[in-house]
N, C-alpha and C positions, 0 to 999 in steps of 0.2 A: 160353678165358678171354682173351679180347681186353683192349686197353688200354682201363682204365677213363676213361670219358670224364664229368672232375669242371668244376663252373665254374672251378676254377681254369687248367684247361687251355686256356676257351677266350680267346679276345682282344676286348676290347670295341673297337668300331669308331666312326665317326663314325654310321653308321646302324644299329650293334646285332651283336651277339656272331657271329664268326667263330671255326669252330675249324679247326686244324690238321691236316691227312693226312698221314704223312711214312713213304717208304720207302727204305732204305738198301743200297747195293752195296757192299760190305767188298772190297778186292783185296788178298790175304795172302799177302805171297813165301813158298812152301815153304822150309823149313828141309829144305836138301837141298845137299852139298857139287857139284854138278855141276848145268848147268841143265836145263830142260824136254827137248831134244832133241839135246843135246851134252855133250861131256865137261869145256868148259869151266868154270872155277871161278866162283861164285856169292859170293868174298869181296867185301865191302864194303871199300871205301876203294884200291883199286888205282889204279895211273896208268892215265889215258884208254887204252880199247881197249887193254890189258894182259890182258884174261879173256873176248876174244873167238876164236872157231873160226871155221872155213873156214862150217858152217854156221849159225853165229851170223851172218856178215858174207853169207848167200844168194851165194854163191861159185858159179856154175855147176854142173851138174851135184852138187850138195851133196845129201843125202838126210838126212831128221831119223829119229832113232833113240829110242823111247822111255825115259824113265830109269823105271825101274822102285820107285825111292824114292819119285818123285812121286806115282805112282799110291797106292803105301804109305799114303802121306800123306795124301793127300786121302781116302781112304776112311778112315783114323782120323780125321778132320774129321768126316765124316758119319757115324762113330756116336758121336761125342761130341756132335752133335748133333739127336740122335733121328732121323736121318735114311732114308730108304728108298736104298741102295743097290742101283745098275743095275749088273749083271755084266754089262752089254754096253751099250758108249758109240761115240759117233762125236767124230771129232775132224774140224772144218770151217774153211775159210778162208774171213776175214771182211774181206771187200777194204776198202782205203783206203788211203790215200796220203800219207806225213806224210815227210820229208827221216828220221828218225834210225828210219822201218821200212824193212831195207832191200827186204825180200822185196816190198812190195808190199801186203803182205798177212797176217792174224796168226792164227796157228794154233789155233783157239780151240774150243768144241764150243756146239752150239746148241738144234737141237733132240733128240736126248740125252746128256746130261750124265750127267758118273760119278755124283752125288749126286741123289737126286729131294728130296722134300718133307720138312722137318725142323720143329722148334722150338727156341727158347731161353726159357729164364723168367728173367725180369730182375726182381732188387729194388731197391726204390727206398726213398731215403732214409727214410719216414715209414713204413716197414718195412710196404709193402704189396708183392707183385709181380704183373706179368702175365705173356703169352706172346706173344711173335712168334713168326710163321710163319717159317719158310725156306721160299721156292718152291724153291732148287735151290743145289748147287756146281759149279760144273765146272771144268777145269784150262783154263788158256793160257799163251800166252808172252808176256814183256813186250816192250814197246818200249825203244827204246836213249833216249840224253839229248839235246836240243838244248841247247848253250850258246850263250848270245846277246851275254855280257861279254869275250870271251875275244879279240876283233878289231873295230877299229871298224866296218869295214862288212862282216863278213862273221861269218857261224854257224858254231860248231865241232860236229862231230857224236862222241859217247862212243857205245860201242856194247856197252860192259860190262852193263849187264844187258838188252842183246839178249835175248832165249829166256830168260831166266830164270824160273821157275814160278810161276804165280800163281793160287791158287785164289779165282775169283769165288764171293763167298757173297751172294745177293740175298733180301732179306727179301720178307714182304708190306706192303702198307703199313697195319700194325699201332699205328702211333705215331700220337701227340696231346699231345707238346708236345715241346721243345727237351729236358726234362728227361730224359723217357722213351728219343730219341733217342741223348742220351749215357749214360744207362746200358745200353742196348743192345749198345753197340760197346766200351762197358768188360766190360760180361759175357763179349763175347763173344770179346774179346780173351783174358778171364782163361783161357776154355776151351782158347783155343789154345796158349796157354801152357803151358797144364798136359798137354796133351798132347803137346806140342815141336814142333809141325808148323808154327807161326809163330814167329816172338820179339817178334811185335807190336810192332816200334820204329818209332814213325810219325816219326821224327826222321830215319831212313833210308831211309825211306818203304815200307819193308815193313810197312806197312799203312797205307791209306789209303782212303778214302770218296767215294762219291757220292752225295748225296744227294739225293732226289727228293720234290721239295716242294710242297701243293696245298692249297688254305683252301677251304673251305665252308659254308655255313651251315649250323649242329646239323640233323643229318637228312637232309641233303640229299642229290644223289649226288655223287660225286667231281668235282673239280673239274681245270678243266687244269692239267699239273705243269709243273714247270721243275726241271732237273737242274743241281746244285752238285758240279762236278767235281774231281774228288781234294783234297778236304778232308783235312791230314795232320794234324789236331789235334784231341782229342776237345773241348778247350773251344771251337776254332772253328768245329764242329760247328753246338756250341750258337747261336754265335754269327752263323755264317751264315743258320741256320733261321729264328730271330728277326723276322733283318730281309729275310728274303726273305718271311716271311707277310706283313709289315706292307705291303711293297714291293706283293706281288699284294692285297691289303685296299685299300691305297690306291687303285692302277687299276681295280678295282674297284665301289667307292663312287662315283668321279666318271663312271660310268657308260662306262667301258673294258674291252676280252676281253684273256684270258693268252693270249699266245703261247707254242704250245711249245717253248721252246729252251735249250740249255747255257747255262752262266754259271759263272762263277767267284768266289773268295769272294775280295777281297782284305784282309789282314786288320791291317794299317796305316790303313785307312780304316772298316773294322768292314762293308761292305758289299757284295752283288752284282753284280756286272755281265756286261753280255750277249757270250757267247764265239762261238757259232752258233745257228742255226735247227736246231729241229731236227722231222724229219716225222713222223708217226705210224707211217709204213710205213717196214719195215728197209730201207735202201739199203744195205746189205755187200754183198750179193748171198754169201750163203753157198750156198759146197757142200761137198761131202765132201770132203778134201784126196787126192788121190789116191796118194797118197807112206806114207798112212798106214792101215793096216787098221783096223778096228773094233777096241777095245779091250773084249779079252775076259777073265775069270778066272772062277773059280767059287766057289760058295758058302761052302766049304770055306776056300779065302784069305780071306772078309771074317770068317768065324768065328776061323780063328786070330788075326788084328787085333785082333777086337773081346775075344776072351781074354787079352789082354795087354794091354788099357788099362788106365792109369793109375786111380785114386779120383780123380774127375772134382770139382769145387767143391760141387756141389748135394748129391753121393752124401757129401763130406767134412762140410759144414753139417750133414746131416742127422744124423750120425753124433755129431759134437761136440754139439747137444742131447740126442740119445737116449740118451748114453752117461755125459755129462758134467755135464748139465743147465744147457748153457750157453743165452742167449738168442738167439730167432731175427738179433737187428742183432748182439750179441758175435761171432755166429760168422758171421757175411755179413762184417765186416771180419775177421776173422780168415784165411777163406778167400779173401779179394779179389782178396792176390797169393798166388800158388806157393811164394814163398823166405820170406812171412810166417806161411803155413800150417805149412811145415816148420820154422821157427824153432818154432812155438808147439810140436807136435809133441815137439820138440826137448827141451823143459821141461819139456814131459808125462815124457818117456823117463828125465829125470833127477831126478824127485821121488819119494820115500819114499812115497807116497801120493796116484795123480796121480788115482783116481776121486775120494775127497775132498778133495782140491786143485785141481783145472781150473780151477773157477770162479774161483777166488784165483790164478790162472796166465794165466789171460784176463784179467783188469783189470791186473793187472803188467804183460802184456805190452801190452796197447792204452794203456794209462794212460799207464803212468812211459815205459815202451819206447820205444812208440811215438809218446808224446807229445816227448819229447828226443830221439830221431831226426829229427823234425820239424823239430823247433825249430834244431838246429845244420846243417838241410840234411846227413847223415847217411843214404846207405841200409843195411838191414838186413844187408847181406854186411858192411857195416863197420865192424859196431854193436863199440863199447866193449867193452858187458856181454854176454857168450857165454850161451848157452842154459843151460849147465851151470853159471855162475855165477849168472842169475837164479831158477834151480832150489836152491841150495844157501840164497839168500836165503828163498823161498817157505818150503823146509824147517824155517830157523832160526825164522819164525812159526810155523810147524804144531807145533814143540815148543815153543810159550813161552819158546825163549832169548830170542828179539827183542820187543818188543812195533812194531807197524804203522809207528809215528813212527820208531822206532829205524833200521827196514828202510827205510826212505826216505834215513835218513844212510849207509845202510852203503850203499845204490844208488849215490849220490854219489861216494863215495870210490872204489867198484869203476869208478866210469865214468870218473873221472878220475885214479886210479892205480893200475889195475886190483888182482890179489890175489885169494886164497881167502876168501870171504865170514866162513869159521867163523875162520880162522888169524887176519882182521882183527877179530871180535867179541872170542875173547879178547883179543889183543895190547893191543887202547884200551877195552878193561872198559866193551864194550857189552852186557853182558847185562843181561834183567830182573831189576830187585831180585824175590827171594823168599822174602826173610825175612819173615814177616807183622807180625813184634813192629814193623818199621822202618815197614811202609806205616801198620799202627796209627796209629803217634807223629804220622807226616805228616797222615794223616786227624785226631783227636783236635785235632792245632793249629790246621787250617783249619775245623771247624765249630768252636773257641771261638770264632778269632776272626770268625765272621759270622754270631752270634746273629737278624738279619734274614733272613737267606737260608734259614736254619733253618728260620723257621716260614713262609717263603713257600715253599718244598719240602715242608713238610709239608701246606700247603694245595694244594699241586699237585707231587705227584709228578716228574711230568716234568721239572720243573727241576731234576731230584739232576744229569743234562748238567753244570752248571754246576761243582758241586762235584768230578764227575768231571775235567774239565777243569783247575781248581785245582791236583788230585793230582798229575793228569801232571806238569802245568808244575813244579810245586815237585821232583817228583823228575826231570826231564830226560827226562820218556818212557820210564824204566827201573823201569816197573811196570806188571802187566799191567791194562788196563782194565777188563776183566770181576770182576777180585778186586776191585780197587776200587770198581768198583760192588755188588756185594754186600755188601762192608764197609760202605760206606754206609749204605745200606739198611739194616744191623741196628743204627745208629750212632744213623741219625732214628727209627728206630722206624718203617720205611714197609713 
């Protein structure tokens, strides 16, 4: 199930519709206290070369040692994403030459990688999804940082995350718009997540993109790409894609070829520009690193891994509809993030009746929740209303204390001065009126007085809304809607 290719995907041009090819290389620092081939720390935010080793800095005579987390790692990668896992990998050196590598050279693997051929299924907004391929994972080490601010004429070199682990994960080029693209690397993000082996903070650049971009005409064959190099943003993802098709559209049309080379997205101007050339044929010059043996385990290690993973997004969505009878888009944002799955979770675990409750547990929580976390810039670890409080709210609907309006005020009050939802219904005499003789009196006064509305409800039922409406409001929400509307009905005669 390839990505559907609709007209909207493709791009009208000066001489006629061009679509999009687009394939994605994710670099995802392992979540691994120690790096790829040292014992040095992998914390973020430390002073310059504070979390580098003798073989982080290629110190003579220095030997790399595998971390065996890593390894860990990236095989739970590859079965979270359907992937074929190789019990025997090579790890090769991929020459070039840049001031902040100091080896020379970066310890990468090539042609066999720990991961072979995988999938992702991504949904997309308009609650359709498809599937990208993964051609493969494999591990390497990072490069260190040049800074260029830090002296006027001269480069400082950081070398803290030297060797630090990075699992390349390279799609097919399965994508056909900028849209598809970013939900891609948010899906695929969310999988990492959820399996701990990234924390996907493209803000720290443990995870970041490159993306490989080529237009052609509907049908045709692939066209030449051009590579958009560490892209740390999934909106500027989008953003780069955009205007790199339009960029090769243009050259294009006025009857010019793509060259294939790097570019960079800069993203104060919204646009591409050219960083090298690049050739068809690898110039790394890889070989096997000789420092390092084939990396072997057996069958047995990827089985106990893959016994111990987590409830992966797709295996959770599926679950919350078949169990909860929630909808396919309710439970795609429900499961979106990890700390929002297990909030909702969370709600479930604290309601009186959470199989006939989900669904009213899922709009609380996307609606009101999630919608005023939004709103106050608020993430979910900080949220006001605790799981156990929005559950004790749900609760007080499910037994007709609260009537829906009411649990909207008492939301309010919990968010803004927190408290036990039931200790604050009684204390400020928010429960449902239940006296019937009371809601009578209140019905009886509103159809005297609107002898019109009367008979235009009786000639169309559907407007008894109107009169229900009335009730609430004269009684402040503190009656339950459904009596009221049955009342009704036996009031008009409908």
């Amino acid at each position: 199930m390839n990505a559907p290719v609709k007209p909207s995907n493709l791009i009208k041009g000066a001489t006629g519709e061009w679509e999009m090819v687009i394939g994605i290389e994710v670099h995802a620092q392992v979540t691994s206290n120690a790096k790829l081939f040292s014992a040095a720390s992998t914390a973020f935010g430390g002073d310059p070369n504070s979390h580098v080793s003798l073989v982080d800095a290629a110190m003579p005579g220095m030997l790399p040692v595998i971390n065996e987390e890593c390894v860990r790692q990236a095989v739970r990668t590859g079965l979270g994403l359907n992937a074929r896992i190789n019990l025997r990998s090579v790890f090769d050196r991929k020459n070039y030459f840049y001031p902040d590598l100091p080896q020379g050279y970066q310890i990468s693997q090539y042609k066999s990688p720990i991961v072979g051929e995988g999938e992702v299924v991504v949904d997309l907004a308009d609650g359709t999804s498809f599937v990208v391929g993964i051609e493969r994972l494999h591990l390497e080490q990072d490069a260190g940082k040049s800074l260029h601010d830090q002296h006027a004429d001269m480069s400082a070199i950081d070398l803290n995350r030297s060797g630090v682990a990075l699992m390349e994960i390279v799609s097919r080029p399965d994508m056909r718009s900028s849209e598809q693209a970013r939900a891609y690397v948010t899906k695929l993000r969310t999988i990492l997540r959820y399996l701990g082996t990234c924390d996907g903070d493209m803000e720290k650049g443990n995870l970041r993109a490159d993306v490989n971009v080529s237009v052609r005409r509907p049908g045709e064959p692939f066209g030449t790409r051009c590579e958009i190099k560490n892209v740390n943003s999934i909106r500027f993802i989008g953003q780069a894609i955009e205007h790199e098709a339009r960029r090769q559209i243009g050259i294009l049309e006025d009857g010019g070829s793509i060259d294939q080379e790097t570019r960079l997205f800069d993203p104060d101007k919204g646009e591409t520009r050219a960083m090298r050339s690049k050739e068809e044929a690898h110039d790394y010059r890889y070989f096997p690193d000789p420092d390092l043996l084939p990396l072997e385990f057996s069958q047995s290690f990827v089985d106990a891994l893959k016994a111990d993973l987590p409830e992966l997004p797709d295996q959770k969505k599926g679950r919350f509809i078949a169990d909860l009878g929630l909808t396919p888009y309710d439970s795609t944002v429900l499961v979106s993030e990890h700390e929002s799955a297990n909030f909702y979770e969370s709600v479930l675990a604290g309601l009186a009746n959470a199989r006939r409750d989900g669904k009213v547990a899922a709009n609380w929580v996307i609606n009101e929740l999630f919608g005023r976390l939004n709103k106050e810039g608020v993430s979910i670890a900080a949220s006001p209303v605790s799981a156990s409080q929005l559950a004790a709210i749900i609760d007080l609907i499910g037994e007709g204390t609260i009537s829906g309006k009411i649990a909207k005020d008492l939301f309010e009050i919990v968010w803004t001065e927190g408290g036990d939802p039931r200790v604050l219904v009684e204390a400020r005499g928010m429960k449902q009126v239940t006296d019937m003789g009371a809601i009578e009196k209140v019905v009886d006064d509103i159809v005297a007085a609107n002898p019109d509305k009367v008979a235009q409800v009786r000639a169309k039922p559907q407007m008894i809304g109107w009169f229900v409406g009335q009730v609430m409001k004269a009684s402040g929400g503190k009656v339950n809607p459904q009596a009221v509307n049955d009342l009704l009905k036996t009031r008009l005669g409908l």
